[in-house]
C-alpha positions in Angstrom: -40.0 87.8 -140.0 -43.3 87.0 -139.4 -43.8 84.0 -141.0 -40.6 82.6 -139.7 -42.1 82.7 -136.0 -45.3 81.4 -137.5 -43.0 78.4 -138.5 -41.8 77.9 -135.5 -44.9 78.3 -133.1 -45.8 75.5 -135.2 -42.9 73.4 -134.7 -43.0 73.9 -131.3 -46.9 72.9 -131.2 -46.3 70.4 -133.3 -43.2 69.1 -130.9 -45.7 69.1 -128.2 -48.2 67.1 -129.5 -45.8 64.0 -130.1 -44.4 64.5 -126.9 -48.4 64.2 -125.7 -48.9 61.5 -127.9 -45.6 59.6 -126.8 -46.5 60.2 -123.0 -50.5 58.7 -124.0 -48.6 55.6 -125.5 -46.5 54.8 -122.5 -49.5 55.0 -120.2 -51.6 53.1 -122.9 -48.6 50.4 -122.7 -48.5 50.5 -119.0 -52.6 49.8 -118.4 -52.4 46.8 -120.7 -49.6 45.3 -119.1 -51.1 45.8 -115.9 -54.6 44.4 -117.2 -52.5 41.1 -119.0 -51.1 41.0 -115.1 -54.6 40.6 -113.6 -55.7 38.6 -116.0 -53.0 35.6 -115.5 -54.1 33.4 -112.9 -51.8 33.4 -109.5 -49.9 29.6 -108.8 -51.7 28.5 -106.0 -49.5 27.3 -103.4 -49.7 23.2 -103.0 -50.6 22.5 -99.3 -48.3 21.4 -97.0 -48.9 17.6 -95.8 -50.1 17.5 -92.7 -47.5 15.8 -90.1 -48.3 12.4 -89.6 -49.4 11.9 -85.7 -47.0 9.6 -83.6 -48.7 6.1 -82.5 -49.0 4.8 -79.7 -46.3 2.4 -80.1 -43.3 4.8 -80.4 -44.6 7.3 -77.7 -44.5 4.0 -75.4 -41.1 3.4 -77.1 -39.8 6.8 -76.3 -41.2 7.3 -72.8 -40.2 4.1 -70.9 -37.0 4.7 -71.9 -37.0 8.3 -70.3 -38.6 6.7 -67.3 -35.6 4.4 -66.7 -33.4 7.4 -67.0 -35.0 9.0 -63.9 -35.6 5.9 -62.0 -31.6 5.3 -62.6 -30.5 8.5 -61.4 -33.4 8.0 -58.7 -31.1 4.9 -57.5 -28.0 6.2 -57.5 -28.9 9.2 -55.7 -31.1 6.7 -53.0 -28.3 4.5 -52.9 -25.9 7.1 -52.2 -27.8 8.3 -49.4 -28.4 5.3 -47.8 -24.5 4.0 -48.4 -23.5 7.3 -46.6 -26.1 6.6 -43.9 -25.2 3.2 -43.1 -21.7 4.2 -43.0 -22.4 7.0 -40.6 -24.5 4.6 -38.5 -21.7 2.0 -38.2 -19.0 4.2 -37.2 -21.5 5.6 -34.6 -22.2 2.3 -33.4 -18.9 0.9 -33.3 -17.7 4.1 -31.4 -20.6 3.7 -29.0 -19.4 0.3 -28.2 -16.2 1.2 -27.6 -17.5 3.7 -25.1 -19.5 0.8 -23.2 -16.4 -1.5 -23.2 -14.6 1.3 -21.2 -17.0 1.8 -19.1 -17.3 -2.3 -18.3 -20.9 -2.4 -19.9 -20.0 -5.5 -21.8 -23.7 -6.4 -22.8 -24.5 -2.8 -24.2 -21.4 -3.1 -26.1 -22.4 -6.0 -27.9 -26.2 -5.2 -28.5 -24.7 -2.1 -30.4 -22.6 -4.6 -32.2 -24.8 -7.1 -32.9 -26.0 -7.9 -36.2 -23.8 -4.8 -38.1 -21.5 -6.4 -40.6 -18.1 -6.2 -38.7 -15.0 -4.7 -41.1 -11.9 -6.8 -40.5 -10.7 -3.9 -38.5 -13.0 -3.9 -36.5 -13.1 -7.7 -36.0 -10.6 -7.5 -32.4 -13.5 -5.0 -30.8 -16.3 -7.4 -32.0 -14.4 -10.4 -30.3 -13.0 -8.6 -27.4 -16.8 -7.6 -26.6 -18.5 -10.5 -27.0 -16.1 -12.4 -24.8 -16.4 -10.1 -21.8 -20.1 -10.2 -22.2 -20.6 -14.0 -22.3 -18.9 -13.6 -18.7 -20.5 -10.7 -17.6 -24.1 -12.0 -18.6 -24.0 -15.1 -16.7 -23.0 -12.7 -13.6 -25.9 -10.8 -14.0 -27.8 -13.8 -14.7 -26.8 -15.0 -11.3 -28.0 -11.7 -9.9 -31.5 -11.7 -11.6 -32.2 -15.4 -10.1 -31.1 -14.4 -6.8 -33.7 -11.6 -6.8 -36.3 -13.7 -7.6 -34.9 -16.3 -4.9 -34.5 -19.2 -7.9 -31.0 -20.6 -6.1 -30.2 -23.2 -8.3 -30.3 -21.6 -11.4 -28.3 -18.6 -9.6 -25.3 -20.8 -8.6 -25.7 -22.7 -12.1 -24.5 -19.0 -13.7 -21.8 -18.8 -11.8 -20.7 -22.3 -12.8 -21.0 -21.3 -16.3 -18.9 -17.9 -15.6 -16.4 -19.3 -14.7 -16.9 -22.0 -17.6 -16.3 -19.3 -20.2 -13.8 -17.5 -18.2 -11.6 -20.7 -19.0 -12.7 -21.5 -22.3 -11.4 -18.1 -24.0 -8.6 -17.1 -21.4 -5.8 -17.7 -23.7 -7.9 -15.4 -26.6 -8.5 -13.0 -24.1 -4.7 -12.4 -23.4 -3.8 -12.6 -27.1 -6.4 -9.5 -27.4 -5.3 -7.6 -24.5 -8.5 -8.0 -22.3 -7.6 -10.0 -19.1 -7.5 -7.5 -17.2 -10.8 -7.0 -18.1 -12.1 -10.7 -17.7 -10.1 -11.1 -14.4 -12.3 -8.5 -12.6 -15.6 -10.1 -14.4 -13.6 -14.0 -12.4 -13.3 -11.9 -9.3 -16.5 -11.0 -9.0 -18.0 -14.6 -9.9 -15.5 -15.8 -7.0 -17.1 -13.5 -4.3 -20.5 -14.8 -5.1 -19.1 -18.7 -4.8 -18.2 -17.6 -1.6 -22.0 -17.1 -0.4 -22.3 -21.0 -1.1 -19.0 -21.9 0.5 -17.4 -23.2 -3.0 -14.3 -21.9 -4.7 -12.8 -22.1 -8.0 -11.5 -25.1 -7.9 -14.7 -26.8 -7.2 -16.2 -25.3 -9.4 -14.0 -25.9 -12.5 -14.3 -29.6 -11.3 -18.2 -29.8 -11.9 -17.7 -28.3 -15.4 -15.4 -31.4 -16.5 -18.5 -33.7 -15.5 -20.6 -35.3 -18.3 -22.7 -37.0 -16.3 -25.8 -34.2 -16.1 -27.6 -35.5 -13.1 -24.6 -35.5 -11.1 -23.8 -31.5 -11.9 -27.4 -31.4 -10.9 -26.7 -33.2 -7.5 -24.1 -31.1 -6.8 -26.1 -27.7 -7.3 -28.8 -28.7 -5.7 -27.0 -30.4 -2.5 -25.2 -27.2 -2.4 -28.1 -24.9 -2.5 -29.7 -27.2 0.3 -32.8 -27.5 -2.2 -31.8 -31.9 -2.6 
């Protein structure tokens, strides 16, 4: 009995051992794998190029063309504005005028008139207007010169009143604005009266072509001859 536990005490110890010896082999098997590791030289890792820098010429390429992006949006927006503004300031002028050719300021009408490109609707105010004032300003021509006691030229813008009165009568009806010119003719009249002339005189000395003769006739009547 004894010597069969002998046997196997030493089967066991002797179990042990290769089990120790396996377990030193592993870790023998392990260190020079992990020496044969260190020893291989790591791939070194190729260096990127560097990024070539952009010349001159294609930043100048690629910049004016972002510039006259801008300055094109720049323009339209400008140009709206200023399409919008002119429009407001044209109906604001033309409603103005309208105003003063109610009121019978004929001259004012047409300064707010003047020089604004006139739509084709529009045309029959521009007209009407600068009729009546091309009556109306020799009237107050007539009134200036009497204030600054000049009698010849005063009577001379009544004579041209009535000169224009006749020359766009028959437009002035087709527009609707004799009315309007007949009170401008009535006034002109009254002042003809402070020189003893009347129309008919008057329209007589506007069909002469001789000039020293209208100039006769202006003076004798102003007693300045």
């Amino acid at each position: 009995q004894q010597e069969k536990q002998e046997k196997k005490a030493a089967a066991a110890e002797e179990k042990k051992k290769k089990a120790a010896e396996k377990k030193e082999a592993a870790k023998l098997k392990k260190e020079e794998a992990a020496a044969k590791k260190a020893e291989k030289p790591k791939k070194e890792k190729k260096p990127k190029p560097p990024k070539e820098p952009v010349s001159p010429e294609e930043i100048l390429h690629i910049r004016p063309m972002f510039l006259v992006f801008l300055v094109s949006v720049a323009a339209a927006i400008v140009l709206s504005t200023i399409t919008l503004s002119d429009t407001f300031g044209y109906r604001l002028a033309v409603q103005e005028a309208r105003n003063e050719l109610e009121n019978g300021h004929y001259e004012e009408a047409f300064e707010l008139l003047n020089g604004l490109k006139i739509t084709e609707s529009d045309m029959q105010l521009y007209e009407s207007v600068r009729i009546l004032m091309r009556v109306e300003k020799q009237y107050r021509s007539y009134v200036n010169y009497s204030l600054m006691d000049m009698p010849n030229e005063a009577l001379n813008s009544l004579v041209k009143a009535v000169e224009n009165y006749d020359k766009y009568l028959d437009i002035a009806e087709n527009y609707g604005i004799k009315e309007e010119l007949d009170v401008l003719l009535s006034n002109v009249e009254y002042a003809l009266g402070t020189y003893n002339l009347n129309l008919a005189t008057v329209r007589e000395w506007n069909t002469l072509e001789d000039t020293n003769e209208y100039t006769k006739r202006i003076m004798a009547c102003t007693g300045s001859y």
